[in-house]
N, C-alpha and C positions, 0 to 999 in steps of 0.2 A: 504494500500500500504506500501511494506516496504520500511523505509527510508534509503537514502544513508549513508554509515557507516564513509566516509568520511566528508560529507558536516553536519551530525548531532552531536551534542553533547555525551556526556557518557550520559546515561541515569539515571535518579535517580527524575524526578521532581513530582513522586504521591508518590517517600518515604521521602522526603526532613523532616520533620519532625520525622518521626521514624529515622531518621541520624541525627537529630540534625544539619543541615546545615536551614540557614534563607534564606528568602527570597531576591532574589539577590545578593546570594554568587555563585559561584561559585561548583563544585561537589566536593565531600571527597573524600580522598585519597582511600577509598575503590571503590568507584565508576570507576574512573579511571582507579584504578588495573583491576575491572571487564572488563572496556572493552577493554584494552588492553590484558587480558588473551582469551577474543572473538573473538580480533582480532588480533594474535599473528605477522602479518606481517606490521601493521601499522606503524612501525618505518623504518622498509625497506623501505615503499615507501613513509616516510618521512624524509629522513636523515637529515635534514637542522633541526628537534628539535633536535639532536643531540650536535647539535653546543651552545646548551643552555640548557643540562641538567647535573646535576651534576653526575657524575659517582660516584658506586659505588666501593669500594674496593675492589680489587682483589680475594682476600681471603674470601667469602661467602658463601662458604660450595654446595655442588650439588644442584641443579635443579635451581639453581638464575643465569640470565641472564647476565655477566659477560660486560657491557659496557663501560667500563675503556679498555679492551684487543680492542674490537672492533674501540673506537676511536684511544688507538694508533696504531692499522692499517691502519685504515684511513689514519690517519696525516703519516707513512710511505709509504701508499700508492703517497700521495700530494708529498711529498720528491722526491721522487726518479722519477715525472712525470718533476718537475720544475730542477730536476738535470740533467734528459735527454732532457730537453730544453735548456739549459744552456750547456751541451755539443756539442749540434747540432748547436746553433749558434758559438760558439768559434772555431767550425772547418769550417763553414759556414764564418767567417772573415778569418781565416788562411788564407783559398782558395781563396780570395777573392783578400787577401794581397798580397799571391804568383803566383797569376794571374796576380796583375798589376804590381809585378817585372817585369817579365818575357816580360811583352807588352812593357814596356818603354824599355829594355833592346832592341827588338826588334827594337823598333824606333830609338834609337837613330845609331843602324845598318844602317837601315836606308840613315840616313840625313846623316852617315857618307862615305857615297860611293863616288867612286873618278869617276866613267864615268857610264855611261846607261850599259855599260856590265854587270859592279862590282854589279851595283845594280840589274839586273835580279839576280846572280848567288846566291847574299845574301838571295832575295824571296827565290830560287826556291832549296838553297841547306842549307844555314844557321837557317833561321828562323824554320824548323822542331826543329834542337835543345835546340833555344833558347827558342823557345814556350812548347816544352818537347811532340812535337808533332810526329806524324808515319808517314806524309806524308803533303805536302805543296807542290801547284802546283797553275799558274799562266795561267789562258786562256783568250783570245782575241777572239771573234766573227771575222767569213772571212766575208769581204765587196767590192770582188775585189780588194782588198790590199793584198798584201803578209805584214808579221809582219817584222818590222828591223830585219838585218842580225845577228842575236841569236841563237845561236846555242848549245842549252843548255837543260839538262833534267829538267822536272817540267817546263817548257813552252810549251804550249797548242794553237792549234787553233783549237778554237768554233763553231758548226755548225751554222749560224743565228739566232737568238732569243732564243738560250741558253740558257741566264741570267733571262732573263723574264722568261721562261719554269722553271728552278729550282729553283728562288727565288722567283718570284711573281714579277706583274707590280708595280713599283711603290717602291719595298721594297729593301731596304739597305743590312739585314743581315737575314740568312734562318738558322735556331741551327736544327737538326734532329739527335736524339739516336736511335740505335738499329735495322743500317740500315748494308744494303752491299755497298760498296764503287763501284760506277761508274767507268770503265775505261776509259768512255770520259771525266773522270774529272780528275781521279787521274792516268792514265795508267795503269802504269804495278805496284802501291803501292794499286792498288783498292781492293786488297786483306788484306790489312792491316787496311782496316777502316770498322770499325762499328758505327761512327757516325762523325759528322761533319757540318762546319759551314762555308758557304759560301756568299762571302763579295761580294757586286757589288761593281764595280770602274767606276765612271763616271769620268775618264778623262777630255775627252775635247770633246766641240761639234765637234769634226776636226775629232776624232778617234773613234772606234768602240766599240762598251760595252762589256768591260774583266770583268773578278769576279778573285778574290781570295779566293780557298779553303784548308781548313785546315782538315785534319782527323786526327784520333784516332782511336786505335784498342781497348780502354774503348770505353765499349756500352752508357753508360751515364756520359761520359767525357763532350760531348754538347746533350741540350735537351732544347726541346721547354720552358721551368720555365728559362732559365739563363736570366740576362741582357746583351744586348748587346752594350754598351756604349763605355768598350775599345777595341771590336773589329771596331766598327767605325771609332773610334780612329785611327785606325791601319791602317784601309780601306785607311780614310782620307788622313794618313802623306804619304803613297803609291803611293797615286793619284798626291801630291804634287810634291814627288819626280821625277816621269815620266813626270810631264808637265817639270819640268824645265829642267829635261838632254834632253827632244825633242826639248824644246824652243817651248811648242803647247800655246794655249791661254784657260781658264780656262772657 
């Protein structure tokens, strides 16, 4: 049977004596040469001896295997993989950083509003800018209620279980890239979003379940991989603000 060329040894143990090698040494450097000219790909599909063999000098005249050029490929090869990980996160914090400008900046919009008007109009006409977004629209599920007298674009009213239907029971925030923008969400801006991120607002047990949705006409502006912590955030302070211009109970 033949042996595996991997798991055996270089061959040489019925010449160990005509080589002058002793018993329990190891093979000669002829031995070796042989079976690595036998098996000319054994290094390729061992690269890791690589990492412990001495190279030789550049300069060795044709047909000598030149592994000085090959390792530093390699090692340029490792360079330029750790430098494009090193640049993916650095823009990966940027974005990161100027995301949550832009969310506190929102918020403190916000908290600064002077009556339940001021703060619909901030939703439903400021925060696009502030967020650096295409479209920002506020809906309310119908419950036999009409919504407070608002009379204002980007205010929405919901067909029944709306929220539930596009977000999921139970779930806070819904990210989807690479979508076409609803007009029962976004109106007549549903043409401008290719993705987007849609916040539930639990209010109050008093009122009916609204969402806050944000679009973008970047296809992977939101997508299922983001975190969603400061848009809850955002949810959150939202929710906050509308209990207390209604006076509802939380």
């Amino acid at each position: 049977m033949a042996r595996d060329r991997h798991d055996a040894a270089p061959e040489g143990t019925a010449g160990k004596a005509a080589n002058g090698t002793a018993e329990g040494r190891g093979p000669s450097a002829a031995q070796v040469a042989g079976y690595l000219r036998r098996y000319p790909d054994f290094l390729a599909e061992n690269p890791e001896l690589l990492e412990v063999l001495t190279p030789p000098a550049r300069a060795r005249g044709d047909g000598v295997l030149d592994l000085q050029s090959y390792l530093v490929e390699r090692l340029r090869d490792e360079v330029d993989e750790m430098r494009q990980a090193r640049d993916e996160l650095v823009r990966a914090g940027r974005s990161n950083m100027a995301a949550q400008g832009r969310v506190h900046e929102a918020v403190l919009a916000l908290l600064g509003t002077k009556s339940f008007e001021h703060l619909i109009e901030i939703v439903t006409t400021d925060l696009a800018v502030m967020l650096n977004l295409d479209a920002v629209t506020l809906g309310v599920e119908r419950c036999g209620q009409d919504l407070p007298p608002v009379r204002l674009g980007g205010l929405y009213q919901l067909e029944p279980d709306t929220v539930d239907s596009v977000i999921g029971p139970g779930r806070r925030v819904m990210l989807r890239g690479e979508i076409e923008g609803d007009p029962a969400i976004f109106g007549a801006g549903a043409g401008l979003v290719a993705s987007e991120a849609l916040i539930r607002l639990d209010i109050s047990p008093a009122t009916p379940a609204a969402m806050l949705a944000l679009g973008a006409r970047q296809p992977d502006q939101f997508h299922s991989g983001q975190g969603t912590e400061l848009l809850i955030f955002l949810g959150g302070t939202l929710e906050h603000c509308i209990r207390a211009w209604l006076d509802l109970p939380a």
